[in-house]
C-alpha positions as CSV (number, residue, x, y, z in Angstrom):
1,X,75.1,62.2,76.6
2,X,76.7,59.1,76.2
3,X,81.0,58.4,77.4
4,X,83.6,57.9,74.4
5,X,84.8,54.1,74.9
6,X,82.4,52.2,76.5
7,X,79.2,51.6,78.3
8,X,79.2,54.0,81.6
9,X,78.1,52.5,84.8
10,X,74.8,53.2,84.6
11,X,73.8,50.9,81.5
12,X,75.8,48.5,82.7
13,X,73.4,47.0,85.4
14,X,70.8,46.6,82.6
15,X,73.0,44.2,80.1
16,X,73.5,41.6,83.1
17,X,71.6,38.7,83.7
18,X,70.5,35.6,81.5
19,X,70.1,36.1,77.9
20,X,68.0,33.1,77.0
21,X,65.2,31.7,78.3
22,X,63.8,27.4,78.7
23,X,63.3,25.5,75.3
24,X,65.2,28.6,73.1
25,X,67.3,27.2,70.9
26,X,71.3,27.9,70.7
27,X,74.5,27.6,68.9
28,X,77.8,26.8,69.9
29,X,79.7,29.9,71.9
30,X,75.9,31.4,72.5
31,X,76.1,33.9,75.9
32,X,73.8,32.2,78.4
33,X,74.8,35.0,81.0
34,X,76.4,37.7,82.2
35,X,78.1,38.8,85.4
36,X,75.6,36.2,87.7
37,X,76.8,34.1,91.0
38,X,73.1,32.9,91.1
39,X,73.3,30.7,88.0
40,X,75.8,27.3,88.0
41,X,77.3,25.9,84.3
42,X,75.5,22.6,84.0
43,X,75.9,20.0,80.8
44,X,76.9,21.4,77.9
45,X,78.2,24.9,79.7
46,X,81.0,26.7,79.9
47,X,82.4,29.5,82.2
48,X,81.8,30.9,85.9
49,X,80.3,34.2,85.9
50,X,79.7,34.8,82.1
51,X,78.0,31.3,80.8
52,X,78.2,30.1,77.2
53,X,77.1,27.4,75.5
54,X,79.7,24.6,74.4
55,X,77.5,22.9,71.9
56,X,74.4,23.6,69.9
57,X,71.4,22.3,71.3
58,X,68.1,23.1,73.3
59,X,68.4,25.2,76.9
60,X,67.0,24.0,80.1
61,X,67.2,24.8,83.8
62,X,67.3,22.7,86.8
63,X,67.6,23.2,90.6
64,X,69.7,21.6,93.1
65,X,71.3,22.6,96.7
66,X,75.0,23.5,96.2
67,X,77.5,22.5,98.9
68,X,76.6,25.2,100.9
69,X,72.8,23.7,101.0
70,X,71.8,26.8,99.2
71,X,69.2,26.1,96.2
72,X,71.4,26.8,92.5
73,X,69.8,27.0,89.6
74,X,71.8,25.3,86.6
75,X,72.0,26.1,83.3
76,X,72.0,23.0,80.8
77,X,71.7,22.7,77.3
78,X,70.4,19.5,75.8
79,X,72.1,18.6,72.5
80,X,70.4,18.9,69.1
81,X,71.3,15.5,67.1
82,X,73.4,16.2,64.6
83,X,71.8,13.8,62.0
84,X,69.6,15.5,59.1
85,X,66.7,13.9,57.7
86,X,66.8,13.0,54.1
87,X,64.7,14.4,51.7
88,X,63.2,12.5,49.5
């Protein structure tokens, strides 16, 4: 039986992680992730633990040693042009 006002502890492992996969395309104010130190906000991203996209466009990842020399894995999001094609 599920608690009055809220997810309980026990779900709540199972809504973390990264909600998007490479290629997907996103809006603006997308969540990328939740609750993660092992992903860094690349181009494009904003927050720290929770990531979110600041513009609409394509995701991508890439990997890079942080200060620590510990491999990071970025979260990017490659901008969709905002030029539509005329029909015609």
């Amino acid at each position: 039986m599920a608690r009055k006002g809220g997810i309980t502890k026990r779900f709540y492992v199972e809504t973390r992680g990264v909600k998007v996969s490479g290629g997907q395309q996103v809006k603006s104010g997308t969540v990328l992730t939740r609750q993660g130190d092992r992903w860094q906000p690349g181009i494009n991203v904003i927050g720290r633990t929770h990531l979110t996209a600041a513009c609409d466009g394509e995701v991508f990842f890439t990997k890079k040693k942080n200060n620590y020399s510990r491999l990071a894995t970025y979260i990017n999001i490659k901008p969709s042009s905002q030029v539509q094609p005329v029909k015609g």
